[in-house]
C-alpha positions in Angstrom: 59.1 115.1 96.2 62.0 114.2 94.2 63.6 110.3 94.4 67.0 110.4 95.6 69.6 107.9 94.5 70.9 106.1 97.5 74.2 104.9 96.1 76.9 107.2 97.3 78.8 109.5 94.3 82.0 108.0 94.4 80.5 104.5 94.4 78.5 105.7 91.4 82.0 106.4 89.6 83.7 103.7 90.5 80.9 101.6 88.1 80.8 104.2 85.1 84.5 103.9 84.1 86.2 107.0 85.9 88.3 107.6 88.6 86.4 108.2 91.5 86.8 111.6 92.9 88.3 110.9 96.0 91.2 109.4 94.4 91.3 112.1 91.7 91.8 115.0 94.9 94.5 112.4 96.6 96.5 111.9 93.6 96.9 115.7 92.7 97.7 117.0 96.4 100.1 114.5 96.3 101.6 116.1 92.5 101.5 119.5 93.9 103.0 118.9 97.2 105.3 116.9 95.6 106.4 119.7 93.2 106.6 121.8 96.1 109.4 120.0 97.8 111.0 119.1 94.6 111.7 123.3 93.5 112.7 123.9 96.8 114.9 120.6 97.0 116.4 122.2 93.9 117.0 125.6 94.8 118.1 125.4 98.4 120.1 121.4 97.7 122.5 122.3 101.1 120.0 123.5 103.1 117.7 120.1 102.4 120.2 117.6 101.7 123.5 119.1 103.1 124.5 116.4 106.1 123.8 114.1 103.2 126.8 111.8 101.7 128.1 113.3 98.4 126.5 110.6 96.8 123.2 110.5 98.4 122.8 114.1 97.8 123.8 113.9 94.0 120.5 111.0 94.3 118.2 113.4 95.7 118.8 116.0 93.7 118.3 113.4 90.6 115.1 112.4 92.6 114.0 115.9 92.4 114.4 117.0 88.7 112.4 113.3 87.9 109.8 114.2 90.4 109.5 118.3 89.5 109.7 118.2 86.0 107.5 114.7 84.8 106.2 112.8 87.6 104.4 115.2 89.7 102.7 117.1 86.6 102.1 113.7 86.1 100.2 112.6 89.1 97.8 115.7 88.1 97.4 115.1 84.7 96.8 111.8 84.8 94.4 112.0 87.6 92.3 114.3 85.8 92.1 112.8 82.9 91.1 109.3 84.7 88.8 111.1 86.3 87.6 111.9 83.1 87.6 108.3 81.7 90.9 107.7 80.3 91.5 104.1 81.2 95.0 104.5 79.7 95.2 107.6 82.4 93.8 105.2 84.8 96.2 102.4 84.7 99.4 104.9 84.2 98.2 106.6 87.5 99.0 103.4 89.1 102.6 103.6 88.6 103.2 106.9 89.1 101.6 107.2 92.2 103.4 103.6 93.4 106.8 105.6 92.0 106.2 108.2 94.4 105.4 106.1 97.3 108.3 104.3 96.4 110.8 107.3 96.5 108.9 109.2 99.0 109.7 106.9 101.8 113.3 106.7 101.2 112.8 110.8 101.5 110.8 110.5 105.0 113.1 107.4 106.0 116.7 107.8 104.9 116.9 111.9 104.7 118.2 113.5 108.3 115.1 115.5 109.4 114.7 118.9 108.0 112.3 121.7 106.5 110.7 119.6 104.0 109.8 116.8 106.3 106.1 117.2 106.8 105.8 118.1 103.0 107.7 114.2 102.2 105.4 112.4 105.1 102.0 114.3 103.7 103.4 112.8 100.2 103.9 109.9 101.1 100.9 109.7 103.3 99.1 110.7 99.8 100.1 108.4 97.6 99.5 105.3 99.5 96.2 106.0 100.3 95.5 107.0 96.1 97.4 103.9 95.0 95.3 101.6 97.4 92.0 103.5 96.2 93.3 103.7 92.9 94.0 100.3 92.2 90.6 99.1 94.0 88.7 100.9 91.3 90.1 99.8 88.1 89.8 96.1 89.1 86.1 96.1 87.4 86.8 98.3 84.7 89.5 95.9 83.5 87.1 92.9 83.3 86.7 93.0 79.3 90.2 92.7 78.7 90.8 89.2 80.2 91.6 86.8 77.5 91.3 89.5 74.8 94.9 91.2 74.7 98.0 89.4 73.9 100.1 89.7 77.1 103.0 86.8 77.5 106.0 90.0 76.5 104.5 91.9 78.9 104.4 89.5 81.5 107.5 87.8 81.3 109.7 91.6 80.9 107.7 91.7 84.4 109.2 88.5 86.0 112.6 89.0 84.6 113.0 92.4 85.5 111.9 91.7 88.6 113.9 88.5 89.3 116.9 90.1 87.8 116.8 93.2 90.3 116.3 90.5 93.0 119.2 88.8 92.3 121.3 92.3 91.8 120.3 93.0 95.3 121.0 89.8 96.7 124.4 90.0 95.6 125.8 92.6 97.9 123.6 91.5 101.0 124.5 87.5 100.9 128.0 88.2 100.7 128.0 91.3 103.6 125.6 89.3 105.6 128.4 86.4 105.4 131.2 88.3 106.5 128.9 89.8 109.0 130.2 93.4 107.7 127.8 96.5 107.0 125.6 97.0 103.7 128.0 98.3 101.7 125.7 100.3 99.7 124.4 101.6 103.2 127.8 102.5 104.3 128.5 104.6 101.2 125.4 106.5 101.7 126.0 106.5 105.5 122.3 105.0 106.3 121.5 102.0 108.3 120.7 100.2 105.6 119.9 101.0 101.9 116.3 101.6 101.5 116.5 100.6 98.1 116.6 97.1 98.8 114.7 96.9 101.5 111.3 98.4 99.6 112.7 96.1 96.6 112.3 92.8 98.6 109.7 93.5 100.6 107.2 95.2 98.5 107.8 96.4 95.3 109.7 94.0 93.1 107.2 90.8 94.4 104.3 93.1 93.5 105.7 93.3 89.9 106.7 89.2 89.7 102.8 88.9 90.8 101.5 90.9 88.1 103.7 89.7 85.4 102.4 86.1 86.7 99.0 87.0 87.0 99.1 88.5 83.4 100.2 85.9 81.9 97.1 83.2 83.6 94.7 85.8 82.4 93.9 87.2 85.5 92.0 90.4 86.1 94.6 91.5 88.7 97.2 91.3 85.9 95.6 93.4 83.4 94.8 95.8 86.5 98.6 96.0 87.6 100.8 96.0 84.1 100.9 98.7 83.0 101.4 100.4 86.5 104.0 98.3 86.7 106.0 98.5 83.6 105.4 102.8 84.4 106.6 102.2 87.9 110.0 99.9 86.8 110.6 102.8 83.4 110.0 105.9 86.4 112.5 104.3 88.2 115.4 104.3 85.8 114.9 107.8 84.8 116.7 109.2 88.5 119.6 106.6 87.9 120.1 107.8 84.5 120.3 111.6 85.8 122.4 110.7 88.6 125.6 110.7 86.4 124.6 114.0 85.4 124.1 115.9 88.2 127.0 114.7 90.1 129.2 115.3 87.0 127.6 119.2 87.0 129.0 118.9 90.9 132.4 117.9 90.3 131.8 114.5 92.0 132.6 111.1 90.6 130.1 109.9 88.1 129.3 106.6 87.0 128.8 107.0 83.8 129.3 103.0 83.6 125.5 102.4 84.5 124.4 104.3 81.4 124.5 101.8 78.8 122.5 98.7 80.8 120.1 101.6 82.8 119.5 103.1 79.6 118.6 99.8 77.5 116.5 98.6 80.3 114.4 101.8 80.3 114.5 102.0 76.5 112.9 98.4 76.7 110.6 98.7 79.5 109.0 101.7 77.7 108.4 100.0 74.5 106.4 97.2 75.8 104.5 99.7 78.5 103.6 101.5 75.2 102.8 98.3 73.1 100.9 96.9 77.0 98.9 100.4 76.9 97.8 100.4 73.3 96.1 96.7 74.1 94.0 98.6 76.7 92.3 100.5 74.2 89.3 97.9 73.2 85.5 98.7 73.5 84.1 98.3 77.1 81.7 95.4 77.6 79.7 95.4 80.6 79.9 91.9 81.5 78.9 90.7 85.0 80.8 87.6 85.1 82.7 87.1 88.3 86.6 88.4 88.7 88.5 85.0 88.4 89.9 84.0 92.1 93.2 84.2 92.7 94.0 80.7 93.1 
């Protein structure tokens, strides 16, 4: 009679430096579904985004060249290759999965109801549940680089960025919530209120001020969440940068305006993710000291 290993597979992986599998099948239905609705956004723009706003609809068409041609192969590739053990892979996959949650519920939320609806919800429904698993599971894989990478640029691009977008924001909704008028932004895209800002300040852009502060105290959570989150903040620009494009291939007004700052923010933000992921390359060392607490 042969022993059998009690501990369960995934568990197993989760120890031995690769993505567990559950996480690895998450991630990629999420890249293929999303490349799904991205072609057909593409093909058929009027019959998906057609009772959209001009500008809205230039958006999700930028939306859907970002997601179709890198970030979806994206979501595959990289789960696979964490899968595989590629802690750079690993780390990356955190961002580009919290990209497409990010995106994919202004799609579910802020598009009018239409053929691709289940395919946005099941994407977005994907993604969540990989980032959650995803980011669980490279928390002790990360343990050996605390204190051994140099991390203050990377941290503090993190907090400005972050604080700087907050105050963008704030901006247009102090001054509309004064003169108790609509979002302006909202009213342009004729939603109830920009979805942008509301994942901004609720979720996304305190996430990103937490890991750049938690990277630069050394914490474990830092090292886990910085390079996510510089791929997350560089994902994003890419869509506003094609914007102009598309709605300039459309005849519509473009902002062409936005290029210069959107472009030397995403210049910057993927230099230090690049310098952030080359620091992750050190040997592993197994320690079992405890995961500092987050105080």
């Amino acid at each position: 009679m042969r022993p059998t290993d009690p501990t369960p597979p995934d568990r197993a992986d989760a120890s031995s430096g690769r993505l567990p599998r559950v996480w690895m099948w998450l991630s990629a239905s999420a890249g293929v579904l999303a490349f799904t609705g991205s072609v057909l956004g593409l093909l058929q723009p009027v019959a998906i985004y057609g009772r959209e706003r001009d500008l809205l609809f230039n958006e999700a068409l930028a939306q859907d060249v970002v997601n179709g041609l890198l970030v979806s192969p994206l979501l595959v590739i990289l789960a696979c290759l964490a899968r595989r053990g590629s802690m750079s892979s690993w780390l990356s996959l955190v961002g580009c999965l919290g990209f497409t949650a990010y995106n994919y519920s202004i799609y579910a939320f802020s598009i009018h109801f239409g053929p691709l609806f289940l395919v946005w919800t099941a994407v977005l429904g994907l993604s969540v549940f990989a980032l959650a698993g995803t980011l669980a599971s490279v928390v002790p894989e990360v343990t050996h680089l605390v204190g051994r990478t140099a991390t203050r640029l990377t941290g503090w691009v993190l907090i400005v960025t972050s604080a700087l977008f907050t105050l963008l924001w704030l901006s247009e909704i102090v001054p509309d919530l004064l003169a108790g008028a609509p979002s302006t932004s909202a009213s342009t895209l004729n939603v109830p209120t920009n979805p942008v800002h509301v994942l901004d300040l609720a979720f996304f852009l305190p996430a990103v001020f937490t890991s750049g502060v938690l990277l630069i105290r050394g914490h474990v959570w830092g090292h886990a969440t910085a390079v996510g989150s510089l791929a997350f903040l560089g994902l994003t620009t890419l869509p506003i940068l094609v914007t102009p494009v598309v709605s300039y291939l459309r005849a519509s007004p473009a902002e062409w305006s936005i290029m210069m700052p959107i472009g030397a923010l995403s210049i910057a933000l993927w230099v230090v993710f690049i310098r952030q992921l080359r620091s992750t390359r050190q040997p592993r060392n197994h320690s079992t000291e405890p995961v500092p607490a987050l105080d």
